[in-house]
Steps between C-alpha positions, in 0.01 A plus 500: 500500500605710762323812544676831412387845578634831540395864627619759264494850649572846333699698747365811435309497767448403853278137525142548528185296588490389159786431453505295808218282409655402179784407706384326774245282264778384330734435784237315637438286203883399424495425920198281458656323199821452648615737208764726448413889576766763273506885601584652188572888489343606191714830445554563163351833520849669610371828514220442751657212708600609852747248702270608797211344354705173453605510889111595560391129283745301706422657845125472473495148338707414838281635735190346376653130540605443115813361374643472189745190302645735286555850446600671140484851330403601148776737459745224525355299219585717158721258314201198561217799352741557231494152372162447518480832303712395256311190480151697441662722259633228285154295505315838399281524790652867616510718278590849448251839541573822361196679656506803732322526797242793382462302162413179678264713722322662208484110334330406807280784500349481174403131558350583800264794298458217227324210788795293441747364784822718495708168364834606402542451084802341441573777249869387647489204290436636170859720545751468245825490596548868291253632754635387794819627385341836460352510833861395665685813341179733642605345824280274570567193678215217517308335775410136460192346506409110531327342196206318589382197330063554423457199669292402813683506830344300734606414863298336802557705810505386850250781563306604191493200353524495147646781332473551117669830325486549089841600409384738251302693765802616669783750381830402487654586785824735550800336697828624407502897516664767297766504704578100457388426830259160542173616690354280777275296313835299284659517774270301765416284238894400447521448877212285538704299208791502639420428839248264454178657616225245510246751669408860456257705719448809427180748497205516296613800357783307266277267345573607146858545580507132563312372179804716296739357725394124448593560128846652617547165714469347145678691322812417674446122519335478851181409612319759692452441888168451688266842593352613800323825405378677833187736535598839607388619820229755563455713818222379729206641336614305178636844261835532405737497742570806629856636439595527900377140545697407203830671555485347899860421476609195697763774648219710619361181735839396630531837613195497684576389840311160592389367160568130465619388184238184509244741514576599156565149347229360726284770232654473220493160452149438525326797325346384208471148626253225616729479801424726795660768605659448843793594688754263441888543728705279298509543083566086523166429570415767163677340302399080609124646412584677175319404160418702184138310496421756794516761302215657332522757188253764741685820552618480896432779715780663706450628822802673721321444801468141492863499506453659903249239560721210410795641707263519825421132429854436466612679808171311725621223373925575587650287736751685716793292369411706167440816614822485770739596209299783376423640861867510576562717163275721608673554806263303749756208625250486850176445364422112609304238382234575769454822364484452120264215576262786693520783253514300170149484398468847531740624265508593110885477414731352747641859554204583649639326810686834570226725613389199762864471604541898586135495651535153704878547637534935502617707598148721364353832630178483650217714360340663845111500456292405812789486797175386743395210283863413417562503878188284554570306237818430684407387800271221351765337254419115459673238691771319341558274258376784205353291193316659157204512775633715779460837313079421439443368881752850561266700339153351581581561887647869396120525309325382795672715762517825319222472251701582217486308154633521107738765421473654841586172689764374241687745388651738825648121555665451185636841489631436803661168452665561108497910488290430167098491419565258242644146448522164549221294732482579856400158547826349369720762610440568888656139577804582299543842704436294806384611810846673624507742154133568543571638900773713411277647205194534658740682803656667245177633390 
């Protein structure tokens, strides 16, 4: 069997971590299965669907390294929901409601008062055609709800394990509205027939819209695909996710200068697993080490700043053939090997290369503190060849001669050499200056 999966977006939105998550699990799944991965636009809701939020899917699936086989929208598949329609109408499992909106509120209401679970009726059902007449000339038109059989629906997930609903525990559930338009529930379900779906992940949070979807799978002759129920994230104390971590759109961290996009699948990927998490540069080697069996039904705890910690591990760990391309967008085409190699370590996000670059190569102002120490300080610069030890054997002979130490020894030089009282390692930095920048400075000074 080969393995089929698909990401199903609504595009009234811009992606978010969530959203992600569920994506990249099952991207890395179909990849690890040698299985076909479907990006499906699930934008029936015409009203709320933006085309922005479609170019938004695309775009941020691209930049974090996933493909896709196919590509298809909802709104182009009316005549195939019609005949399945058709199909459920004629079998009697939709059928048609009558009910307002307030009177299915108050119905709910006074179960609610009475202990009981606010299970919808099916006064529908006991309509005769008279009535339903009668309702049409008030101007009513119906919505229609899914019969379901008060049977046992049972599945085995790939996460949960076994899964076991009672039919008769659950309303029936609404998918055509007033207006004649299928909702998404019919809808997915007709895709995942139609194009063959033989996995579905999805969150935690649509467990019972599965178990009434397995009988819809039925219903229309198919059998229903294979489950993957995720836990939802928490924030890092292990509450709710907050709504700011929750709505971090994948827009939001492309726009942030220096964020790798392995620093978010590198996370995503592993929360909630056995596996550890670890920055990982190519989403290959996530997907050759993907299984479900790593994944534990625990609620995973979401942290924004581990995604910063996995992008300094990725950029330590960037060889200069990598980061050459993304140097040269930013506008630094002379930065080196030699120098990336120096300042590497030190840095958070590979943009951060651009406050070394302006310190190390000028032009900068000098910040005029001590001229007598800077012009001592001058006069007993290190012989050449400068290494990450010449600014501590500088500095121990500037202690000994003038007495000075800490903040009074250190900083009148830095202030003199960047202009600044801050930033990166003195250490690494004087040898990138090298000793000609540092004597027109400390002159300068």
């Amino acid at each position: 069997m080969t393995v089929k999966v698909r990401f199903a977006p609504s595009p009234t939105g811009f992606l978010h971590i969530g959203n992600i998550r569920t994506a990249l699990i099952t991207w890395l799944f179909a990849r690890n299965n040698n299985g076909h991965y479907l990006l499906r636009i699930d934008d029936t809701d015409k009203e709320r669907s933006r085309e922005e939020c479609v170019d938004d899917i695309r775009e941020s699936l691209t930049w974090l390294g996933m493909d896709w086989d196919a590509f298809a929208r909802q709104r182009d598949r009316q005549a195939d929901y019609d005949k399945r329609i058709a199909q459920l109408k004629a079998d009697g499992r939709l059928y048609p409601c009558y009910e307002t909106e307030e009177e299915l509120a108050l119905n709910r209401k006074v179960l609610l008062n009475r202990g009981l679970p606010p299970i919808y009726d099916r006064a529908a059902l006991k309509l005769t055609d008279e009535q339903k007449a009668k309702f049409e000339v008030e101007g009513r038109t119906p919505h229609w709800r899914f019969k379901l059989n008060h049977t046992p629906i049972i599945w085995d997930d790939m996460i949960r394990g076994h899964a076991e609903f009672q039919g008769g525990d659950l309303s029936d559930p609404v998918l055509i509205r007033e207006d004649g338009s299928p909702l998404y529930h019919l809808c997915s379900v007709i895709d995942d027939i139609d194009f063959g779906i033989t996995h579905v992940v999805r969150g935690e949070d649509h467990v019972t819209n599965t178990a009434t979807h397995v009988q819809m799978f039925e219903a229309l002759g198919a059998k229903p695909p294979t489950f993957a129920h995720l836990p939802l994230l928490s924030d890092k104390e292990g509450g709710k996710l907050s709504k700011r971590l929750g709505a971090l759109s994948i827009r939001d961290l492309r726009e942030q200068e220096g964020i790798e996009p392995m620093a978010i699948c590198s996370l995503l990927a592993r929360l909630g697993t056995s596996q550890p998490i670890e920055a990982i540069a190519d989403i290959k080697t996530l997907s050759n080490t993907f299984s479900f069996s790593h994944f534990s039904r625990s609620t995973p705890k979401f942290d924004s700043d581990e995604i910063l910690r996995l992008n300094a591990k990725l950029v330590h760990d960037m060889d200069f053939a990598m980061a050459k391309p993304k140097l040269e967008k930013m506008g630094l085409k002379d930065i080196d090997e030699t120098f990336w190699n120096v300042v590497r370590p030190n840095l958070e996000r590979v943009t951060d290369i651009k406050d070394w670059w302006q310190v190390a190569k000028g032009p900068v102002t000098p910040v005029i503190a001590d001229k007598g120490f800077i012009s001592e300080a001058l006069t007993m610069l290190p012989p050449e060849p400068w290494t990450s030890e010449t600014w501590q054997a500088w500095t121990n002979a500037l202690k000994e001669k003038t007495g000075r130490k800490g903040k009074e020894l250190f900083m009148p030089l830095r202030q003199a050499l960047t202009g600044m009282d801050h930033g990166p390692e003195m250490p690494v930095l004087l040898p990138l200056i090298g000793p000609e920048k540092t004597k027109e400075r400390l002159k300068a000074a």
